[in-house]
C-alpha positions in Angstrom: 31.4 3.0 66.1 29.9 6.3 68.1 32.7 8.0 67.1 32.5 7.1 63.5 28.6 7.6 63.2 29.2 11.1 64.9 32.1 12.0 62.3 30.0 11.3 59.5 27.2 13.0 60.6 28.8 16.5 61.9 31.8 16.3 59.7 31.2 17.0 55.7 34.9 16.9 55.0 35.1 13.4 56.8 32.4 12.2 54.4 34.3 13.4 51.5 37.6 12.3 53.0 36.5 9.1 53.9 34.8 8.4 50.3 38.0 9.1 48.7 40.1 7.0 50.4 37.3 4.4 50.2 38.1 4.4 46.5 41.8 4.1 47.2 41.4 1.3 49.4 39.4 -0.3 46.3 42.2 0.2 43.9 44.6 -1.2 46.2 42.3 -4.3 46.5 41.8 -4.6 42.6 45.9 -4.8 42.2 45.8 -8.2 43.7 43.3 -9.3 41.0 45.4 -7.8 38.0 45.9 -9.8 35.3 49.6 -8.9 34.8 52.7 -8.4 37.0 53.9 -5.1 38.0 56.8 -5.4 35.7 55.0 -7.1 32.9 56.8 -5.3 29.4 54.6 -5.4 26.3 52.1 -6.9 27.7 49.0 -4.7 26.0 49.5 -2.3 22.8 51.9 0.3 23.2 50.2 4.0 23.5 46.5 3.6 23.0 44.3 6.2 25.0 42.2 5.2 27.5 39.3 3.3 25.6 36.9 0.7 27.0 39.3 -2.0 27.1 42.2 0.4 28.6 40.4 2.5 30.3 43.4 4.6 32.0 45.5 3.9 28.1 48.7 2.1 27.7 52.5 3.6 28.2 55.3 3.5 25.2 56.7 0.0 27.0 52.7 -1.5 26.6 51.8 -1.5 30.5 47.9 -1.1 31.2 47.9 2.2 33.2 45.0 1.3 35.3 46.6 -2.0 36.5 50.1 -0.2 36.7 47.9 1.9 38.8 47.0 0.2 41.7 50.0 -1.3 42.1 51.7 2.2 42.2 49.0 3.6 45.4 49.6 0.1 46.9 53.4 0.8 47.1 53.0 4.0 48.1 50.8 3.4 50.9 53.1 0.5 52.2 56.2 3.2 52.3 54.2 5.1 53.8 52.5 3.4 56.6 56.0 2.1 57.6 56.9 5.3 57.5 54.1 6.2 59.7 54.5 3.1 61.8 58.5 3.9 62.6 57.7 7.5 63.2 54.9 7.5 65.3 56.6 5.3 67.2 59.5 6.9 68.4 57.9 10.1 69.3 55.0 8.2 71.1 57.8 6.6 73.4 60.0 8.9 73.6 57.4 12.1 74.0 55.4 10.5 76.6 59.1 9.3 78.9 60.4 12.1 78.5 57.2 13.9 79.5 56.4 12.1 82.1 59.9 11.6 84.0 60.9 15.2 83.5 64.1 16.5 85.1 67.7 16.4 83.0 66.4 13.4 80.9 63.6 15.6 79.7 66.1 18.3 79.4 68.4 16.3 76.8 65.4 15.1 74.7 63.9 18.3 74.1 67.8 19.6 73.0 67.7 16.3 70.7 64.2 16.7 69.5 64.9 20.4 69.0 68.1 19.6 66.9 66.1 17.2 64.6 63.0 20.3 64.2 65.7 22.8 62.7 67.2 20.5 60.1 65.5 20.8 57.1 64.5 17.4 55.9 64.0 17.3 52.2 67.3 18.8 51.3 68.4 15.7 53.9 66.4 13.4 52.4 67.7 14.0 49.1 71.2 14.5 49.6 70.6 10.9 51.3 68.9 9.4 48.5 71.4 10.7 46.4 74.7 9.3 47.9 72.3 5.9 48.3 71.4 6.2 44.3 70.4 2.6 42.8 70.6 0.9 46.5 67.7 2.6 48.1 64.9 0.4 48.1 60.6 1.6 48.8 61.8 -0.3 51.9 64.7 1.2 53.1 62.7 4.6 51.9 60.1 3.9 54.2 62.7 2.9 56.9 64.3 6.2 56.1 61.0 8.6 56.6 60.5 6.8 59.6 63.9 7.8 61.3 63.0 11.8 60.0 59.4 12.1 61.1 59.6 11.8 65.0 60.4 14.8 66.1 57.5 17.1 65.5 54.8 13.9 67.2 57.0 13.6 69.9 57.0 17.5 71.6 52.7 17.0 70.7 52.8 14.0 73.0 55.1 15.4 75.8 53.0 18.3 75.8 50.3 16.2 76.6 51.5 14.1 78.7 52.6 17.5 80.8 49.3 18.0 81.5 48.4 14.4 82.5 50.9 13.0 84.6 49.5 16.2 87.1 46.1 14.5 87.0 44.7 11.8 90.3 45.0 9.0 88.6 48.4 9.3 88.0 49.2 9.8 91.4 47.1 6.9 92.6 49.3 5.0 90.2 52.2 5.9 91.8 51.2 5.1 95.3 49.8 1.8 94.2 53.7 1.1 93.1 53.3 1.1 89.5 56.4 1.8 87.7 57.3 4.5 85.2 56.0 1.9 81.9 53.5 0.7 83.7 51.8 4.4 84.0 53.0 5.7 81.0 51.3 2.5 78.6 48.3 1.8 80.8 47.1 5.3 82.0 48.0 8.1 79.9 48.4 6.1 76.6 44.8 5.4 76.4 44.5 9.3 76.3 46.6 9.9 73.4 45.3 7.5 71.1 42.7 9.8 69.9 45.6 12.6 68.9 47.7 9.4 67.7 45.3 8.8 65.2 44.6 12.2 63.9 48.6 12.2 63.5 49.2 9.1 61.7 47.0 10.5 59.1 48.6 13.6 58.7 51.7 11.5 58.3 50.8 9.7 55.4 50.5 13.4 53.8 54.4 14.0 54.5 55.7 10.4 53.8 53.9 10.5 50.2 54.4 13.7 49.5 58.4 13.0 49.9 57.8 9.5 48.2 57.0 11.3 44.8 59.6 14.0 44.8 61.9 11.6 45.3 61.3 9.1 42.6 60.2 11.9 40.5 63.9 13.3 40.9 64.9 9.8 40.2 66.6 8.9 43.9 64.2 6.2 44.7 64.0 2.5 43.9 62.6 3.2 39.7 62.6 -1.0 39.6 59.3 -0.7 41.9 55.6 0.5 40.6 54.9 3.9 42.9 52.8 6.4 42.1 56.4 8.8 41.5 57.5 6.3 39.2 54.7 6.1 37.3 55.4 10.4 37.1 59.1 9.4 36.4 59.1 7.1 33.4 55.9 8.9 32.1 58.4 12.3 31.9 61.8 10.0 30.8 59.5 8.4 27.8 58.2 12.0 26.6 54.6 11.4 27.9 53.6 15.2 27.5 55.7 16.2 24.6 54.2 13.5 22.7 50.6 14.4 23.4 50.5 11.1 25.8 48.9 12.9 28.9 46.9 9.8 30.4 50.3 8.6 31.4 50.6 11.4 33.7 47.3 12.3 34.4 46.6 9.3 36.2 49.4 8.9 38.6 49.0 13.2 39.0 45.2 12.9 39.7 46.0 9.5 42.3 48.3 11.5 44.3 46.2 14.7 44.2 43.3 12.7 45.3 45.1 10.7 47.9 46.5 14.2 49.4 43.1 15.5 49.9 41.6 12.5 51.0 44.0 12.3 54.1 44.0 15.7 54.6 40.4 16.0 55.1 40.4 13.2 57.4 42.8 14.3 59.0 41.6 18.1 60.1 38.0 16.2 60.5 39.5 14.4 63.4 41.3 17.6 64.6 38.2 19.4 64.9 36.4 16.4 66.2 38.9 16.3 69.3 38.4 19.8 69.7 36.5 20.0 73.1 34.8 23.2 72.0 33.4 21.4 68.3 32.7 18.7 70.8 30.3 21.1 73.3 28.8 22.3 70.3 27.9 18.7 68.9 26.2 17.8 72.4 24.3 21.1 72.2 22.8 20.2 68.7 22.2 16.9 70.5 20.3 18.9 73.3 
């Protein structure tokens, strides 16, 4: 709770971060309450701007864009925190190991992690999606994102745990007989949960980002509300060229909103782990 009362208080992007995903984690909320099913057809009058009763309008098939809405960020979010979840993972164990044991294992997973920071991963991703077209579901997406977003966490935690596994503790861990997963998990873990978290936020940016282009390009799972759905059958029905630009503008504006949102929070928590923002902050408090 200190940390969070000190983020909003020294941090004006936080605030503004944290508000906007405030109103995301609303929306999600709200789609549990809709009054129609994610694939409800016809279910309101076809192409009528927003209004008071539609307040987002209504697409050519007669969905409610403000209901289709929150079930779209709701998907999106679930690829993506699985994404993040997976990810994260595997460079937290494998960064902090390899780290920490050092010697020709160390050797052989920087080679490996170096191999996977070359390739480039949405030409991968697509070429993937493509050869997978019509089986590739938001969870085998997420599953997918997961196995490509390692590599770049894991050399940030091995460079921590570098410099921590040189530190007194670690060494009184050793001679107390603790074993390699013992030391790793229970004394240098707590130490990288700050820079963990900062992470998975920034990995929300990448695993949405690559959710949109994807359906966009029409290589994910078009069955299932997302927010690059929404962008895909808004373009296949003619949104634009029809003068139907709430169809678009909503999903456009979500993701747009979403971006900044985590990115804010993100480079707030950056900057907040900083130890020189951090002297400053106990010198204002002086």
């Amino acid at each position: 709770m200190a940390v969070l009362r000190d983020l909003l208080r020294f941090s004006p992007s936080f605030r503004i971060g944290a508000s906007i995903l405030t109103v995301v984690v609303v929306m999600v909320v709200l789609s549990f309450f809709s009054p129609y099913e994610a694939d409800d057809r016809r279910a309101v009058p076809r192409n009528e701007p927003p209004s008071m009763e539609f307040i987002l309008g209504t697409t050519a098939t007669g969905q409610d864009v403000f209901w289709m809405l929150t079930f779209a960020i709701r998907n999106t979010l679930i690829v993506a925190g699985i994404a993040v979840i997976i990810g994260r993972s595997i460079g937290v164990v494998l960064g902090m190991v390899s780290g920490y044991v050092g010697g020709r294992f160390d050797r052989i997973a920087s080679s490996i992690v170096d191999s996977f920071i070359v390739i480039p991963r949405l030409p991968l991703v697509i070429l993937l999606a493509s050869i997978l077209r019509g089986q590739l579901t938001l969870l085998g997406l997420a599953v997918l994102l997961g196995l490509l977003d390692w590599a770049y966490p894991s050399k940030r935690y091995r460079a921590q745990i570098l410099s921590l596994r040189e530190r007194e503790f670690t060494y009184t861990g050793v001679f107390a007989g603790m074993n390699t997963f013992k030391i790793v998990t229970r004394e240098h873990l707590p130490f990288l949960l700050p820079f963990l978290l900062a992470d998975m936020v920034s990995g929300f940016l990448f695993a949405i980002g690559f959710e949109v282009t994807l359906a966009v390009l029409g290589l994910s799972d078009l069955d299932a509300q997302s927010i690059g759905t929404m962008l895909y059958w808004g373009n296949y029905y003619q949104a634009l060229l029809t003068n139907r630009v709430w169809v678009l503008a909503a999903p456009i504006a979500a993701s747009v909103l979403m971006v900044i949102g985590f990115y804010l929070v993100s480079i707030s928590l950056t900057r907040f782990l900083d130890p020189r923002t951090r002297l400053a902050r106990l010198q204002v408090r002086g």
